[in-house]
C-alpha positions as CSV (number, residue, x, y, z in Angstrom):
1,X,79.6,129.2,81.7
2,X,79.2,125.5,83.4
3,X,76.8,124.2,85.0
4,X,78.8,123.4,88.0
5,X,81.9,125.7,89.3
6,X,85.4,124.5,90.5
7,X,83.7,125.3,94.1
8,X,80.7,122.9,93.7
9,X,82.7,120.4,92.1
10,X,85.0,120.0,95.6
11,X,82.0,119.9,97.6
12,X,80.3,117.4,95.2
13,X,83.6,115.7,95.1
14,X,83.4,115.5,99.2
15,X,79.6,114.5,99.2
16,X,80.2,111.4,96.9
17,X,83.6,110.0,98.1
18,X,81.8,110.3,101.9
19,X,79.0,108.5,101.2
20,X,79.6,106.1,97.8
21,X,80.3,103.2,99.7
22,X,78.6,103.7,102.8
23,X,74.9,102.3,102.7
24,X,73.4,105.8,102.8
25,X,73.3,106.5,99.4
26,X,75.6,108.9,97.2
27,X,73.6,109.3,94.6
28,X,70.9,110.7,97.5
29,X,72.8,112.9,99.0
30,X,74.8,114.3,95.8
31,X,70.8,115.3,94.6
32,X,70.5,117.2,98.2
33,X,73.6,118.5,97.7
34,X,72.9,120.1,94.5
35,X,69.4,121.4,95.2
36,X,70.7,123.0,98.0
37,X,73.1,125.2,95.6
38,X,70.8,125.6,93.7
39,X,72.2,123.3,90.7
40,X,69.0,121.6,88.8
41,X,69.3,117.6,89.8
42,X,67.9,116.7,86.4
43,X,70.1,118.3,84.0
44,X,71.5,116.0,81.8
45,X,75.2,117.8,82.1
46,X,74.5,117.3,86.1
47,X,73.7,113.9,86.1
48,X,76.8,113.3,84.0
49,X,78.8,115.2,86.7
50,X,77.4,112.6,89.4
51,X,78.4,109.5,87.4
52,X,81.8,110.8,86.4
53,X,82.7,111.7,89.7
54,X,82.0,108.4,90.9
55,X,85.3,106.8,89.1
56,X,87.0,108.8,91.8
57,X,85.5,106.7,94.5
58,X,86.3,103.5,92.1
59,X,89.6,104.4,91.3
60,X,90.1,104.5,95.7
61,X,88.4,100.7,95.6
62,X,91.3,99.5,93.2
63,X,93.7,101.1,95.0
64,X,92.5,100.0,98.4
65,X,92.0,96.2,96.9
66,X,94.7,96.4,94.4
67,X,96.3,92.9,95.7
68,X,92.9,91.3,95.7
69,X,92.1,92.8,92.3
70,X,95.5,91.5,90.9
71,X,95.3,88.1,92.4
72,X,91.7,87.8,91.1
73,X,92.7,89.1,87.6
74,X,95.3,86.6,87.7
75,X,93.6,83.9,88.3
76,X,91.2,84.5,85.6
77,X,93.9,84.7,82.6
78,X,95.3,81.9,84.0
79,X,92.1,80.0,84.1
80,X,91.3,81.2,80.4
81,X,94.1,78.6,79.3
82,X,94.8,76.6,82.1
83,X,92.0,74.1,83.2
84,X,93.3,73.1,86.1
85,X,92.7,76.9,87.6
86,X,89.5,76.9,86.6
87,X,88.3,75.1,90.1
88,X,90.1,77.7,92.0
89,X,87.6,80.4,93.8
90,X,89.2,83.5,92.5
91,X,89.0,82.5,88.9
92,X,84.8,81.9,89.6
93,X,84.6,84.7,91.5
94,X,85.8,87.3,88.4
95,X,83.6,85.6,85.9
96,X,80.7,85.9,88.7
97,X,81.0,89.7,88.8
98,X,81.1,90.0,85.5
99,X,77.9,87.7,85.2
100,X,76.3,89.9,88.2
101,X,76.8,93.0,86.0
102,X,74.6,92.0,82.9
103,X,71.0,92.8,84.3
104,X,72.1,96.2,85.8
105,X,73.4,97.2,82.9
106,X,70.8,96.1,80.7
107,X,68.3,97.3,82.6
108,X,70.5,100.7,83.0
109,X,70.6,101.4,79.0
110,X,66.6,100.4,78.9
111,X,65.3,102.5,81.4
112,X,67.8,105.4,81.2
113,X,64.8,108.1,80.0
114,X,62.9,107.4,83.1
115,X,66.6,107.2,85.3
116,X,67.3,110.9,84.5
117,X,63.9,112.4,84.7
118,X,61.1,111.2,86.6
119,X,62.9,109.0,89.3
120,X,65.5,112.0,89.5
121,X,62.9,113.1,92.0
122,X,64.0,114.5,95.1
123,X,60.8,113.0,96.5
124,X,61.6,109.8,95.0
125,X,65.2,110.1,97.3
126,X,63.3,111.1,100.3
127,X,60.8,108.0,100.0
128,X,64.2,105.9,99.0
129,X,65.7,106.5,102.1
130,X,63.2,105.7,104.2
131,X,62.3,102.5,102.7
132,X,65.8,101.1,101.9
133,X,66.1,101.9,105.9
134,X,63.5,99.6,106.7
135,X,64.7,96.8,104.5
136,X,68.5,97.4,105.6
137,X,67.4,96.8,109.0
138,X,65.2,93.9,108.1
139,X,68.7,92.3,106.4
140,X,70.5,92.7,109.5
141,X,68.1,91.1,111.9
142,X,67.5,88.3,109.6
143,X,71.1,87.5,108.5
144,X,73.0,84.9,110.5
145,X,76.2,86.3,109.9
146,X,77.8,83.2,109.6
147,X,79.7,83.1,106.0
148,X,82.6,84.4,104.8
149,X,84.1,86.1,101.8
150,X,85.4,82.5,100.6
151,X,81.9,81.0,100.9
152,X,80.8,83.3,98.9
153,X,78.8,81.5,95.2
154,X,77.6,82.0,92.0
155,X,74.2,82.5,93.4
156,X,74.9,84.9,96.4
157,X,77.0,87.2,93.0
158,X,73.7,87.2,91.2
159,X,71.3,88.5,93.8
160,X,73.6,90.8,95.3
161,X,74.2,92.0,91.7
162,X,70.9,92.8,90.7
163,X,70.2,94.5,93.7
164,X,71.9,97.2,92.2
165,X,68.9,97.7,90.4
166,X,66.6,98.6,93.0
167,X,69.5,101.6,93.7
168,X,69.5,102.5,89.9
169,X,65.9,102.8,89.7
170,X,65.2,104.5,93.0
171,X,67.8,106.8,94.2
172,X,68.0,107.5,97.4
173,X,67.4,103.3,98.2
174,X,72.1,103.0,98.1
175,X,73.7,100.5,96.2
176,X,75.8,100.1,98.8
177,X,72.9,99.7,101.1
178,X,70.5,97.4,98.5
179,X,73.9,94.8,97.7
180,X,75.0,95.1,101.8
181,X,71.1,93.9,103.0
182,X,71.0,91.6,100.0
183,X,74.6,89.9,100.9
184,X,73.1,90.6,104.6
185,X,70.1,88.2,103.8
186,X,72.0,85.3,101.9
187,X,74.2,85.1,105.6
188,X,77.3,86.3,104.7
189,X,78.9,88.2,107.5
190,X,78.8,91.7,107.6
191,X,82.7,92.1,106.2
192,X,82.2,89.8,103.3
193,X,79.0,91.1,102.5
194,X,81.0,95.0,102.2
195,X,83.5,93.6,100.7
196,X,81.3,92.0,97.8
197,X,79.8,95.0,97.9
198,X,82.6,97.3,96.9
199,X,83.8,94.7,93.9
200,X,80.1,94.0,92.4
201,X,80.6,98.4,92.1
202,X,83.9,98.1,90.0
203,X,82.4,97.6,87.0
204,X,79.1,98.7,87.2
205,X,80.0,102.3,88.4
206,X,82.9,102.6,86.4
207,X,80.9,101.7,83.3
208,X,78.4,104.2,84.1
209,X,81.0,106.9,84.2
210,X,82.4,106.1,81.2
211,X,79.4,106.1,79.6
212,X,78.2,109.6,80.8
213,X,81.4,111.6,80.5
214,X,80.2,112.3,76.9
215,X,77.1,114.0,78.5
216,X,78.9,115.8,81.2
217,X,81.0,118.0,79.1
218,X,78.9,118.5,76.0
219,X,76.0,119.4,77.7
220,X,78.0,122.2,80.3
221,X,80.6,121.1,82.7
222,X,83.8,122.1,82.1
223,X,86.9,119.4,81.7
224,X,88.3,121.5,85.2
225,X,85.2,120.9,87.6
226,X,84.9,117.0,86.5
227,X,89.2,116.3,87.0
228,X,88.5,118.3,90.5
229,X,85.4,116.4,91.6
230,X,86.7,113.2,91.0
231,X,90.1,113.6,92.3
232,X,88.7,114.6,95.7
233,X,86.6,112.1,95.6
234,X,88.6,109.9,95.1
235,X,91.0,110.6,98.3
236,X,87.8,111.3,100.7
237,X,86.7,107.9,99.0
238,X,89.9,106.0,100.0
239,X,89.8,107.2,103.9
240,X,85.9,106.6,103.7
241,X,86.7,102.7,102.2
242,X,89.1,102.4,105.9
243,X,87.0,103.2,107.9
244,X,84.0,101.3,107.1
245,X,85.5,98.2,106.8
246,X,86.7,99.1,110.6
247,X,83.1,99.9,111.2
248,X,81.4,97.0,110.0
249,X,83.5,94.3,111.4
250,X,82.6,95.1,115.0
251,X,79.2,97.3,114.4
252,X,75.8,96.2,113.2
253,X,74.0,99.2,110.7
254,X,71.6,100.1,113.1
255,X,73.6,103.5,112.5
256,X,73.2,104.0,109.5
257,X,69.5,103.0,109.6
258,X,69.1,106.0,112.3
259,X,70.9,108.4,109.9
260,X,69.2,107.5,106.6
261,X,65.9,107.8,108.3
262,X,66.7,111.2,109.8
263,X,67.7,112.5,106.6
264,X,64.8,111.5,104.6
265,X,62.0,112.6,107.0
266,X,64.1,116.3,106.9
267,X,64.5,115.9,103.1
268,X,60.2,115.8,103.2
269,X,60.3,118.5,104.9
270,X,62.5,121.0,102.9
271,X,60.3,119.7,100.2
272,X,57.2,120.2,101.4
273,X,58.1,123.8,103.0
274,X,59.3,124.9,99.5
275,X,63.2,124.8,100.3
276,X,64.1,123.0,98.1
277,X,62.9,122.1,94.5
278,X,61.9,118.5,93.6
């Protein structure tokens, strides 16, 4: 038996490619999703299943960005031996997202006991969602909108990078949604702040799934449910990627703020009425 059928796995896989990169939080909605079947949120098999279904929705982002990923790449091998590309943007710009990657991964491995239990809360999504609304709206209103993806610096990497924290910590808050406002505040527009957004997640989230594939199938889930998950997320991920990029370039989030908010004051209520299961 597995802790999560072929069945689940699909609508898991739908749940997290939907929502990864949107700023509503996949990590928030794939706990919904699983109380509502019924499938405990902090089983150590399950929370494996979450974060190895999210190299799905990576896997989309290099294939989406694969000729900004290659030139990037590229410009930091050549910059390794060649001084001269040193000064160019791209080659800073791959050692900044690998520098913007240290504190959530450090913080990540040291905080990992309370990660999968007590902040595994469904009431700790529910409150998540609510604030990181407020604080995404906040972003918006305050940022000027006036800098773009090549004005991006080592600075705006670093504090859009360990915003991913406040996402690790809390779930429910979105990475997407904590690196977006962050990028938001630091007056990047709204397309280069998605765009940094969706690179700062390469390595972090695939990382984390590499990390707890281990978990997923010793503790339960079967090899099929986990290749099924992340394949579909992976092409819901890809169509998701499209459209928000579309989205963003001529929408604020105001949206999104709506939406999050909505879902967490009904996520309080299933809780407090007994539906579902903190």
């Amino acid at each position: 038996m597995t802790a999560i059928s072929v069945g689940q796995a699909v609508i898991l896989g739908v749940v997290e490619g939907v929502t990864e990169f949107l700023p509503v939080s996949s990590t928030g909605h794939l706990k919904i999703a699983e109380g509502l079947m019924d499938i405990p949120v902090d089983d150590k098999s399950v929370v494996g299943f979450s974060a190895v279904i999210q190299v799905g929705a990576i896997a989309a982002v290099l294939v989406y960005f694969f000729k900004d990923i290659k030139r990037i790449v590229s410009a930091w091998f050549r910059g390794l031996t060649n001084r001269e590309e040193r000064y160019h943007h791209d080659y800073k710009f791959a050692w900044w997202v690998i520098a913007a990657t240290v504190p959530i991964v450090l913080v990540g491995l040291a905080a990992k006991p309370l990660i999968d239990g007590p902040l595994a809360s469904l009431w700790v999504v529910a409150g998540s969602l609510i604030v990181g609304s407020g604080v995404m709206w906040c972003a918006d209103q305050m940022g000027r909108h006036k800098r773009g993806e090549d004005d991006t610096s080592f600075k705006d990497a670093m504090w859009v990078g360990c915003s991913q924290i406040l996402a690790l910590l809390f779930p429910g808050f979105s990475r997407s949604g904590a690196t977006m406002s962050t990028a938001l505040v630091l007056d990047l527009d709204r397309v280069a702040a998605t765009r940094l957004s969706f690179f700062l997640g390469i390595p972090a989230l695939t990382g984390a799934g590499i990390y707890e594939l281990k978990d997923a199938l010793g503790a339960g889930v079967g090899a099929a449910p986990l290749a099924v998950g992340t394949l579909v997320s992976f092409i819901v991920a890809y169509a998701s990627i499209a459209w928000l990029l579309k989205f963003v370039a001529k929408h604020s989030f105001n949206a999104f703020v709506i939406y999050r908010i909505v879902i967490g004051v009904a996520l309080l209520g299933l809780l407090g009425t007994g539906v579902l299961n903190a």
